[in-house]
C-alpha atoms as one frame of an Amber mdcrd trajectory, in Angstrom:
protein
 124.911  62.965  93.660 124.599  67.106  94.014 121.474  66.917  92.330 120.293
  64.582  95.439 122.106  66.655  97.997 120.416  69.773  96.510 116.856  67.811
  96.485 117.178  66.496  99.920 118.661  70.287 101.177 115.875  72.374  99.351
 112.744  69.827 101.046 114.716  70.263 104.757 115.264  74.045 104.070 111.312
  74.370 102.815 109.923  72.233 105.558 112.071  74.613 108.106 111.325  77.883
 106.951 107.315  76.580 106.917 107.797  75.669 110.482 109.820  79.130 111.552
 107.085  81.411 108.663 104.122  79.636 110.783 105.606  79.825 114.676 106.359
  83.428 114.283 103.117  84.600 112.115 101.646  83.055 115.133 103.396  84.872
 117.817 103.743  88.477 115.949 101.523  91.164 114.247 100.034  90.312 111.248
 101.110  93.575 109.789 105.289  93.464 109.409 106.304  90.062 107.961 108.197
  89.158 111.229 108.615  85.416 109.538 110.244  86.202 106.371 112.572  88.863
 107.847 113.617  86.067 110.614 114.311  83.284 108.057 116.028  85.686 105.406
 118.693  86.924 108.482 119.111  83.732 110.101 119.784  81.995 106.371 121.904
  85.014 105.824 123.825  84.216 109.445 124.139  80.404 108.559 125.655  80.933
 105.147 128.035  83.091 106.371 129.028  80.098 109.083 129.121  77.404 106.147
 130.603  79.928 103.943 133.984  80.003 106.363 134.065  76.128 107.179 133.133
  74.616 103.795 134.287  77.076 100.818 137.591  78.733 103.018 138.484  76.312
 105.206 137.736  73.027 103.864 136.651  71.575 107.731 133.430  69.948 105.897
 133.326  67.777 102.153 132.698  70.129  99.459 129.296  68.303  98.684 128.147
  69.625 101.833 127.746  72.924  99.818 125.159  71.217  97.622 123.134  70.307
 100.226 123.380  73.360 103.104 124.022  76.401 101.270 122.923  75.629  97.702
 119.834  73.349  98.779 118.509  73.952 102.469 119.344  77.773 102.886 118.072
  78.247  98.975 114.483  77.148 100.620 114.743  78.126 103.993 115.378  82.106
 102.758 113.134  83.651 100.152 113.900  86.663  98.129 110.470  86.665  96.476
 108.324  86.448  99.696 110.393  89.383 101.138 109.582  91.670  97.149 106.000
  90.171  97.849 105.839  91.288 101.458 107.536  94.604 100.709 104.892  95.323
  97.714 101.815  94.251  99.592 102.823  97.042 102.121 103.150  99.444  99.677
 100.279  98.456  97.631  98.125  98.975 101.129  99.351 102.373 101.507 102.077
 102.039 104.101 105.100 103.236 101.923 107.199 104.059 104.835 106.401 100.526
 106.462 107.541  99.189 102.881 110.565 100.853 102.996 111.621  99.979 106.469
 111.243  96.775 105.573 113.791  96.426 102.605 116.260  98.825 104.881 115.652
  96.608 107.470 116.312  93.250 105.823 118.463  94.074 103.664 120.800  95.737
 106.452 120.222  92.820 108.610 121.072  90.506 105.939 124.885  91.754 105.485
 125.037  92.507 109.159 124.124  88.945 109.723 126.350  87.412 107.103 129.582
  89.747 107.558 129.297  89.204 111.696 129.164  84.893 111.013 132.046  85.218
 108.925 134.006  87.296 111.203 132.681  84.883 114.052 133.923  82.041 112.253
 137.025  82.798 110.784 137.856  83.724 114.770 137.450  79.920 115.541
């Protein structure tokens, strides 16, 4: 049954982060990767919230994990977009851009996780 719960998470979690990755490429600059940053902070935020109610707290079945945080936020967030997005700014000669980038998501990131943990655990 995890293997389903995984399958079903990871096509919800794709499907999403195609939806968010489109929207925002849409709405933003073409030139900082606006999409992947959003979807790698606001899985990071998320997991933090399931984190606290399904590993700590036991408010949701333990299969739940399969299919939110190992199967829907696996897709929806993308390490290897964000090392492709980072090297394709580098590669076109805007180190510093580059850099920002991986200071800036990967700050984020734990900023958004610690902060939905902290939220959470308050409720």
């Amino acid at each position: 049954m995890n293997w389903i719960a995984v399958a079903l998470g990871g096509a919800l979690g794709a499907m999403a982060r195609y939806g968010v990755s489109t929207w925002l490429f849409q709405a933003s600059s073409h030139k900082f990767p606006y999409a992947t940053l959003t979807v790698n902070v606001l899985g990071s935020f998320v997991m933090g919230i399931l984190f606290v109610l399904i590993v700590e707290r036991s408010a949701l079945p333990l299969e739940m994990r399969s299919l939110w945080m190992i199967g829907f936020l696996g897709a929806f967030t993308t390490f290897s977009t964000f090392s492709l997005d980072a090297l394709d700014l580098w590669q076109n000669g805007d180190l510093s851009m580059a850099l920002l980038y991986v200071l800036v998501t990967v700050v984020l990131c734990l900023l958004a996780i610690s902060s939905s943990i902290w939220l959470t655990r308050l409720l």
